[in-house]
C-alpha positions in Angstrom: 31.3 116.4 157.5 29.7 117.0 160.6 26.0 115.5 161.2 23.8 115.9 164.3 20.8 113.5 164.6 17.8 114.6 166.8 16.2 111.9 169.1 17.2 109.5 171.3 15.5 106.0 170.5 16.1 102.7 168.4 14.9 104.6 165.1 18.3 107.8 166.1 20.7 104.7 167.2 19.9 103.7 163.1 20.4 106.7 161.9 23.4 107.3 163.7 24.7 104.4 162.8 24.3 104.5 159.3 26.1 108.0 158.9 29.2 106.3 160.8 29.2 104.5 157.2 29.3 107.4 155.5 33.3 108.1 155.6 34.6 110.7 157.2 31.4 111.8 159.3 31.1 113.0 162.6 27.8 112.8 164.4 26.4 114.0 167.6 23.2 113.2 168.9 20.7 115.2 171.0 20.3 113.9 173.5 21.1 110.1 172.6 20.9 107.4 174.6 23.8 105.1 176.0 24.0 102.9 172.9 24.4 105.7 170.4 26.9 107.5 172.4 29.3 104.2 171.3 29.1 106.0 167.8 28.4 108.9 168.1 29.0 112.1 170.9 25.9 112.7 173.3 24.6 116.2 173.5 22.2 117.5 176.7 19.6 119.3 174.9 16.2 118.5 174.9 15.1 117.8 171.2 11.4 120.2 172.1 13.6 123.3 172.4 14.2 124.6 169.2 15.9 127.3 169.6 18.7 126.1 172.4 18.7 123.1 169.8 19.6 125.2 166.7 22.6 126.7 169.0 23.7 123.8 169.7 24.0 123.0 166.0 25.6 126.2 165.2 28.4 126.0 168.1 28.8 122.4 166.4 29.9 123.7 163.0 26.9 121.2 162.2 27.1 120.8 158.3 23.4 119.3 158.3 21.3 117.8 161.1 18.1 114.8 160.9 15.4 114.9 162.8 14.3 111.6 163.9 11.0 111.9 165.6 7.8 113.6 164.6 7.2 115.9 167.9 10.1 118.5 167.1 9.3 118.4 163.2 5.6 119.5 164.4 6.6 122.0 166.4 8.7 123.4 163.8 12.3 122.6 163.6 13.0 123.1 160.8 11.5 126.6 160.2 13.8 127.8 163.1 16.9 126.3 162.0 16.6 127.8 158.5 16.1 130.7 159.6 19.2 130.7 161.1 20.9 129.5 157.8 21.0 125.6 159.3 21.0 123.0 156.6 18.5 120.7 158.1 16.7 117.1 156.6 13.0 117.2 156.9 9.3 118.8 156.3 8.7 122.2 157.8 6.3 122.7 160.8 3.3 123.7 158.2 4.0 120.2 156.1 4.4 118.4 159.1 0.3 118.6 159.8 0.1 115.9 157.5 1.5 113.9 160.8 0.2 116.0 163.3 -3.7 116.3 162.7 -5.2 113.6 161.9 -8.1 115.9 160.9 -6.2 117.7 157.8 -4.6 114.2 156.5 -8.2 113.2 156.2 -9.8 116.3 155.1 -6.6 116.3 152.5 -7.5 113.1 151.3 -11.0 113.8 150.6 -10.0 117.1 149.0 -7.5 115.7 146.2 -9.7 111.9 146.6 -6.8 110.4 147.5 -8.2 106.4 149.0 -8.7 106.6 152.6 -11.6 105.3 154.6 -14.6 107.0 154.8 -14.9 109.0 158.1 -16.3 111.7 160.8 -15.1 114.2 162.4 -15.9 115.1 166.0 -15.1 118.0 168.8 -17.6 117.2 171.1 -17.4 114.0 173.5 -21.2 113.4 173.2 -21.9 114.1 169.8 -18.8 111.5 169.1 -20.4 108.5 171.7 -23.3 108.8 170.0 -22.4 108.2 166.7 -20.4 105.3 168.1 -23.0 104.0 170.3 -25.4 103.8 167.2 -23.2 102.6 164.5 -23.7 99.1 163.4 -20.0 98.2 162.3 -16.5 97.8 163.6 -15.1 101.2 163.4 -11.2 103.2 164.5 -11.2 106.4 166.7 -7.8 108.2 166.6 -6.4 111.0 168.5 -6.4 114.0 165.8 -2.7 114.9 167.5 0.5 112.8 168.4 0.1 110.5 171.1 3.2 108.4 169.8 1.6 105.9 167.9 -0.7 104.8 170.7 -3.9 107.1 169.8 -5.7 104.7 167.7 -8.4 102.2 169.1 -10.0 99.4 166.4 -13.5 98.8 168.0 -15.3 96.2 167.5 -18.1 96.5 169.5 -20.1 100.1 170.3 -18.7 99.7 173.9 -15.5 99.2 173.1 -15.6 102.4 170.8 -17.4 104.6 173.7 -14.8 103.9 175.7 -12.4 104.9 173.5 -13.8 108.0 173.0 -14.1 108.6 176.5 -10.5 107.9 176.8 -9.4 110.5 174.5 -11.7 113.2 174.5 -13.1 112.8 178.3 -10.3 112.0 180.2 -8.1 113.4 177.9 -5.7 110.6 177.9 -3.5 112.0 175.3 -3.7 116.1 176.3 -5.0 117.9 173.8 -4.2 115.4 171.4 -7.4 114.2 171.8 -9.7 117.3 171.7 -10.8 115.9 168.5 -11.2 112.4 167.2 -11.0 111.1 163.5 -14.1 108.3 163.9 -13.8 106.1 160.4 -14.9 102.6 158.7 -12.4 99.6 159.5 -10.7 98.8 156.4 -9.5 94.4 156.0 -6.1 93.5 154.3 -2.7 93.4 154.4 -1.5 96.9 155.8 2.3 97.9 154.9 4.5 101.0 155.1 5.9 102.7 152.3 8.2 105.2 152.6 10.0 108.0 150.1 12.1 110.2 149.9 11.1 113.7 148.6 12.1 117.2 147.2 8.9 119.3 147.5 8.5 117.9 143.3 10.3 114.3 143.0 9.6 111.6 144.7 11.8 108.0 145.7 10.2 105.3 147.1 12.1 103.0 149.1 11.6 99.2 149.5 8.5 98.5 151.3 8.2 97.5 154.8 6.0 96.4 157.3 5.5 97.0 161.4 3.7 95.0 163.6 1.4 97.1 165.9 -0.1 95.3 168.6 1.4 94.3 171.2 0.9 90.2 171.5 1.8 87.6 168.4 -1.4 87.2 166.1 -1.9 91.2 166.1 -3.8 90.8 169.9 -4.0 93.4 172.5 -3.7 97.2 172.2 -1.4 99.1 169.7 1.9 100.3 170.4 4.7 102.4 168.9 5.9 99.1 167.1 6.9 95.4 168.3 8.6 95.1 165.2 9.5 95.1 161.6 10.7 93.3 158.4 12.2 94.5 155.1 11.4 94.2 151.9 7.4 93.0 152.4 7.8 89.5 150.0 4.5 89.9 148.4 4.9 93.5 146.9 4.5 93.2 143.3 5.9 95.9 141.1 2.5 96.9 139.9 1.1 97.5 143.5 4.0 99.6 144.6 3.5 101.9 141.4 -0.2 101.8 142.4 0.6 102.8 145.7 2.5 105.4 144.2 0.4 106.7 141.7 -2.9 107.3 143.5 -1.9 107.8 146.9 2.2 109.2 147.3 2.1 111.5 144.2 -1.2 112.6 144.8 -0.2 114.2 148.7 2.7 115.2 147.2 0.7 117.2 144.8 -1.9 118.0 147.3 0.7 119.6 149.8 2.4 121.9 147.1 -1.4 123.0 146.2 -1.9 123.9 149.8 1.2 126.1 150.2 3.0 123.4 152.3 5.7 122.1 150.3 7.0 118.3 151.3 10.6 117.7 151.8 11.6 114.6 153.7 10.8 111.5 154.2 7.4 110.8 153.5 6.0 107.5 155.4 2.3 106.2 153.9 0.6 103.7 156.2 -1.7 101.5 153.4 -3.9 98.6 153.9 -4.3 96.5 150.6 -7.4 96.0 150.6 -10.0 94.0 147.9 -10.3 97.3 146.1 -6.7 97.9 145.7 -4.5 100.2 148.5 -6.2 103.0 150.6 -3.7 105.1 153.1 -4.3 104.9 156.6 -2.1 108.0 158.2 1.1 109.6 156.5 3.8 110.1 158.9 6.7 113.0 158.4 9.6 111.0 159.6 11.2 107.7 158.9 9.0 104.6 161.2 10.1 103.7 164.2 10.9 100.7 163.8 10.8 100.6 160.1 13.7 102.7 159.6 15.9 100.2 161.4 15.3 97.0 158.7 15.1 99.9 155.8 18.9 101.6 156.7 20.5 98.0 157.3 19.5 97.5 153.7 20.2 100.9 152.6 24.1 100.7 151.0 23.4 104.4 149.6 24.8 107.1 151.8 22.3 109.1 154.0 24.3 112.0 153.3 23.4 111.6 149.5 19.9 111.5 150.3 19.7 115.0 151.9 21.8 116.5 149.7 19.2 115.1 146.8 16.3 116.6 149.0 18.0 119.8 150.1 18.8 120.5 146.1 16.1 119.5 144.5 17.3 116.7 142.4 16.0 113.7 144.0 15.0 112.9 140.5 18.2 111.8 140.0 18.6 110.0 142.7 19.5 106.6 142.5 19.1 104.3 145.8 21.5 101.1 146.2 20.1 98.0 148.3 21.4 95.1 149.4 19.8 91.8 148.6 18.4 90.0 151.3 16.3 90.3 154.1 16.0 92.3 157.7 13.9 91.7 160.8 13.6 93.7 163.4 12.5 92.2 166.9 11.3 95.1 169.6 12.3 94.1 173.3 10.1 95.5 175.2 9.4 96.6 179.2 7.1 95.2 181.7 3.8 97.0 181.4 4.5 98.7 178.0 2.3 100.5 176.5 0.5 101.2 179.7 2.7 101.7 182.5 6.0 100.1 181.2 8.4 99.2 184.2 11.9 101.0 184.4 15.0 100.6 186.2 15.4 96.7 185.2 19.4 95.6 184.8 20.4 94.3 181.2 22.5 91.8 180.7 24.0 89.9 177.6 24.4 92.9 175.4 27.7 92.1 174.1 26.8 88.5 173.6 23.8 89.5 171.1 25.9 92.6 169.6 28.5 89.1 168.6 25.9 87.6 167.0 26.6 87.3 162.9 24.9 89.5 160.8 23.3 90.8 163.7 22.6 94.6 164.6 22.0 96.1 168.2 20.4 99.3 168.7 19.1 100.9 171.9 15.4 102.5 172.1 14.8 102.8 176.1 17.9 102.6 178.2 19.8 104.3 180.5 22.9 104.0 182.8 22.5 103.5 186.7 25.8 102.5 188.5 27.9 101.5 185.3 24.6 99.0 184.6 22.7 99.6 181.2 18.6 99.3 182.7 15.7 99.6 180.9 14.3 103.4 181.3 10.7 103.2 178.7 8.9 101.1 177.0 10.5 99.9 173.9 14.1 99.2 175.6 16.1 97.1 172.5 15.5 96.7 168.9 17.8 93.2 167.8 17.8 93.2 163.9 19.1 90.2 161.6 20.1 90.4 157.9 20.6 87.6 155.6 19.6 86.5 152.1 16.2 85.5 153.5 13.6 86.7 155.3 13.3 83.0 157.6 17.3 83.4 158.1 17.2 87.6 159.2 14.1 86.3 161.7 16.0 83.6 163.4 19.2 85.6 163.3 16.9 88.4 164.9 15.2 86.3 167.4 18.7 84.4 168.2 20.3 88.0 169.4 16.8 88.5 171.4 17.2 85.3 173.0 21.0 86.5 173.9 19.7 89.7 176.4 18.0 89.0 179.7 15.9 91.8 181.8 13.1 91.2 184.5 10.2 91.7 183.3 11.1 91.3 179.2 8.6 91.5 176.5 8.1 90.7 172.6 6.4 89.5 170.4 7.6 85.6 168.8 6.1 85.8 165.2 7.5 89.2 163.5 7.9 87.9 160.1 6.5 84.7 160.3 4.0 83.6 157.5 0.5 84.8 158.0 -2.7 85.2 155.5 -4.9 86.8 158.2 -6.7 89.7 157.1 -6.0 92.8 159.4 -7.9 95.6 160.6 -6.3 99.4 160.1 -4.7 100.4 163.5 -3.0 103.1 162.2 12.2 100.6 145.2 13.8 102.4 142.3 10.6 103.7 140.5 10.9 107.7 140.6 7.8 110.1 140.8 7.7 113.8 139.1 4.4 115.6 140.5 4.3 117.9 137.6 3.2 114.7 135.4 0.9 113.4 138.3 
């Protein structure tokens, strides 16, 4: 079997390495980065250009490929390798606008009343301050297009809010990402991710995760791509998650098929559990970043198996393995991040966290200058620990983070740690036929 994984951070050294457990896989990455070329072969190609990507996959005999990050799935990816007969795992470019517009995952929502907070639409800059400046209430402006998980503002104050605005649809900030802004009401809880797997039909959820956003301990400072993650969420009840599952997941996976754009893939729901019950914050069209790290250490079924399931309809009968225990991911980061994050830095004490028991390496933001490993972005290493709880995976975790040095290094020190704060929205075996939805 012969894989090829598109991407080249922490969330593509996962999924690399979890097909190296497959058997007798070989996978190539496009383009990688210098920890995933240990398992896997490094291909030059920029993930963005589909069409020299899809050759690529060809003249590599590729038997199926994965698309890791959400920018080449909404541009299409998909749609041009199966039209070249490409056996390729995730949503086409039409399903993937549940990711990239903001705009129609909230105008979908309202449609098929799936729970989401109540919200505005805006094109025009002024039109959008006023509102802002007027309203009375915290409120979150986000980007309508990618802007890599940093395009969302909570503000608390009307100032804080204009700004934002100004930011995104002034300055442009974001491109044209921020041409238009999603303006809605703050929602208070306990946000989580839940991901699943899906055939277009069927759903799979997995076990449920959660990220930590911001960029400082106690949820402080702005929002990033991710400081971290843990797996399973401990106070998931079996009730909530088919909650979650039967107003929200099976509902847009209804509500795409009704639209003409058919969901395949992996299917990632932001949701706040809030007072009165869970309401989805964004749906994302790829597996987190860094979710999927903690979710594949766990995973013990084959990735393989999962987009055969999803390639042949039958993820009905698809039946996921786990192992017990815990994982924690802890996100290294540069100097800077997410402003202006600081490259170039040497890394030392790789090998010494990679020894670490029960302990899992993966590189996000690094490159090779002179034989060294320095950091070249803003998330550089993600250090995840397993064990049979979620207090051992977090000191394994943080124990492998303490191992690797870097001018300049940056994370956060409570990923996982017990909290009962209510947060602000900055952003499994149970099986799920649509036709009974």
């Amino acid at each position: 079997m012969r894989v090829l994984v598109v991407g080249s951070g922490g969330r593509e050294h996962a999924l690399t390495w979890a097909l190296r457990r497959d058997g007798d896989v070989t996978v190539f990455c496009a383009p990688g980065n210098p920890g995933i070329s240990q398992v896997a072969e490094c291909i030059p190609c920029d993930p963005l250009d589909l069409e020299a990507l899809a050759g690529r996959a060809s003249r590599l005999n590729a038997d199926l490929t994965i698309v890791g990050p959400e920018a080449p799935l909404a541009a299409g990816v998909v749609d041009v390798f199966a039209a070249r007969g490409l056996k390729v795992f995730g949503p086409t470019r039409a399903a993937a606008g549940l990711e990239g517009s903001k705009v129609f995952m909230k105008q979908l929502c309202a449609r098929y009343e799936i729970p989401t907070a109540p919200f505005r639409v805006f094109d025009d800059d002024s039109a959008a301050a006023a509102y802002v400046r007027q309203a009375e209430r915290p409120l979150v402006i986000k980007a309508d297009g990618l802007a890599a998980g940093k395009g969302v503002v909570v503000a608390g104050t009307p100032a804080e809010g204009v700004a934002a605005v100004e930011a995104m649809m002034t300055r442009r900030r974001f491109g044209d990402a921020g041409a238009r802004v999603v303006v809605e009401d703050v929602l208070l809880g306990e946000e989580v991710s839940v991901f699943a797997i899906c055939d277009g039909v069927h759903l799979v959820p997995l076990i449920v995760a959660r990220d930590y956003k911001r960029v400082g301990d106690g949820d402080r400072g702005p929002n990033t791509g991710g400081m971290g993650a843990i797996a399973p969420w401990p106070h998931m009840s079996e009730g909530t998650l088919d909650r979650i599952v039967d107003t929200i997941l099976a509902p847009a996976l209804w509500a795409m098929a009704e639209e003409g754009r058919p969901y395949r893939g992996v299917l990632y729901a932001g949701i706040m559990l809030t007072p009165d019950g869970p309401q989805v914050l964004e749906f994302n069209v790829r597996f987190g970043d860094p979710e999927a790290q903690v979710l594949l250490a766990l995973l013990e079924t084959g990735l393989i198996e999962v987009a055969d399931a999803v390639l042949a309809g039958r993820v009905d009968r698809l039946a996921l393995r786990w192992r017990s225990g815990s994982a924690v991911c802890v996100v290294l980061c540069a100097e800077g991040y997410p402003e202006r994050p600081r490259a170039g830095d040497a890394i030392t004490g790789l090998d010494r966290a990679a020894s670490e028991p029960h302990t899992l390496v993966f590189h996000a933001g690094t490159a090779v200058k002179d034989g060294q490993v320095v950091t070249a972005g803003g998330r550089i290493l993600n250090l995840v620990g397993i064990g049979d709880t979620l207090d051992v995976a977090r000191r394994r975790a943080y124990r492998a983070a303490d191992a690797i040095a870097f001018d300049g290094k940056t994370l956060r020190r409570d990923i996982g740690a017990p909290t009962a704060a209510l947060r602000g929205n900055a952003g499994g075996t149970t099986r799920t036929d649509i036709t009974k939805a």
